[in-house]
C-alpha positions in Angstrom: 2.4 3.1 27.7 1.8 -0.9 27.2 0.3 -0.4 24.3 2.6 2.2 22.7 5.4 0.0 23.7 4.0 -2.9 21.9 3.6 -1.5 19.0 6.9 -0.2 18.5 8.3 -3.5 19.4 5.8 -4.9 16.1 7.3 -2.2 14.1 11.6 -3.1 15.2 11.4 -6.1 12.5 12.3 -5.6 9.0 10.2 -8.0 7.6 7.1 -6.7 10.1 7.8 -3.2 8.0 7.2 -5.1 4.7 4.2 -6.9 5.4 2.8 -3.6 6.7 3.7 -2.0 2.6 2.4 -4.8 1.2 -1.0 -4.8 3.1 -1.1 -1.2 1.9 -1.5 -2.3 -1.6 -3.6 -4.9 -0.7 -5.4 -7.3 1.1 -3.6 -11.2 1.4 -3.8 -14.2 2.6 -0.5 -15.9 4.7 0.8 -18.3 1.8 1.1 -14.8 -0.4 2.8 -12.8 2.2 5.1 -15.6 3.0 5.3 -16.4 -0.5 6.4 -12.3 -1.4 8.8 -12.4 1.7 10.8 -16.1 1.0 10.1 -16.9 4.6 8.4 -20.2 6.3 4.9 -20.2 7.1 5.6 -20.7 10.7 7.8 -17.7 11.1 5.3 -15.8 8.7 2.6 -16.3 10.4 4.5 -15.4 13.9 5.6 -11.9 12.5 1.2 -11.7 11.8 1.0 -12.6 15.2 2.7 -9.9 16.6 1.7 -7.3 14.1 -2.6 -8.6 15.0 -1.5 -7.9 18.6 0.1 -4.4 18.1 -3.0 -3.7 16.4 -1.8 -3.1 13.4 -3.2 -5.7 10.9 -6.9 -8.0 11.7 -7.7 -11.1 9.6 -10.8 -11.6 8.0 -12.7 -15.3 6.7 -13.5 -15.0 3.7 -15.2 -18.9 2.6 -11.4 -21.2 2.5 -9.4 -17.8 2.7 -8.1 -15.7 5.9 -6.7 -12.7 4.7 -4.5 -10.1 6.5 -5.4 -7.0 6.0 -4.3 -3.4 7.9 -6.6 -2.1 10.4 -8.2 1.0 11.0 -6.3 2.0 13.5 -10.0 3.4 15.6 -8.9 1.1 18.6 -5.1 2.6 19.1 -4.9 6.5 18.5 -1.0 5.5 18.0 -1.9 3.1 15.3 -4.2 5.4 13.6 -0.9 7.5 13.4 1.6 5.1 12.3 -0.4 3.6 9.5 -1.1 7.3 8.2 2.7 7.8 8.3 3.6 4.9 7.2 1.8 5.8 3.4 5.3 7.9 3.0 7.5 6.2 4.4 10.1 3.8 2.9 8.3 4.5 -0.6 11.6 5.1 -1.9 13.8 2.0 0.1 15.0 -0.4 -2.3 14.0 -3.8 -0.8 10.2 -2.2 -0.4 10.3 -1.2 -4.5 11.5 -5.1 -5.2 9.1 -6.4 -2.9 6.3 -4.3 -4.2 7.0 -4.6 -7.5 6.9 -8.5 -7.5 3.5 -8.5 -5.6 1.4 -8.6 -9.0 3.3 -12.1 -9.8 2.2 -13.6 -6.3 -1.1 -15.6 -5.7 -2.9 -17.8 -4.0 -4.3 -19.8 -6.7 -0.8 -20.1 -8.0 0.5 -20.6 -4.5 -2.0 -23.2 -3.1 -3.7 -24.4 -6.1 -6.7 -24.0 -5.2 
């Protein structure tokens, strides 16, 4: 039950849902997912927080770079279930087309100049 509970919790945030449809298209680091989202690094990186607890995302170092990306689900059968769902859902919401549609303009070597 904790764990179901928690995850539905990480899922009640609007901008929790988006970073979930991002990381569907693809893997990023924190300054692109705050950068795509117009939010602070502090609070982007709490939503991450509670989305790595729920299980629903792991991070990976990669040399400089920690990305975000979704997980596989093989630790939570209700995250396994979610994710899969989540594929279809909100395709169609307007702020998830926006958002998705300006992710090919957001970088990190823009964003960080690195």
């Amino acid at each position: 039950m904790k764990a179901f509970l928690k995850l539905m919790k990480a899922l009640s945030d609007p901008n929790r849902v988006k970073m979930l449809k991002m990381l569907q298209r693809r893997v990023m680091c924190v300054c692109e997912i705050q950068a795509a989202l117009r939010l602070a690094q502090s609070t982007a990186s709490k939503h991450l927080k509670i989305l790595e607890e729920a299980g629903l995302i792991i991070y990976i170092k990669e040399g400089l770079w920690v990305n975000c990306r979704l997980s596989d689900g093989s630790e939570n059968p209700y995250v396994a279930s979610i994710l899969g769902n989540l594929r279809h859902w909100l395709e169609e919401d307007s702020d998830v087309m926006a958002l998705i549609a300006r992710l090919p303009e957001i970088r990190r070597e823009t964003i960080c100049k690195n």
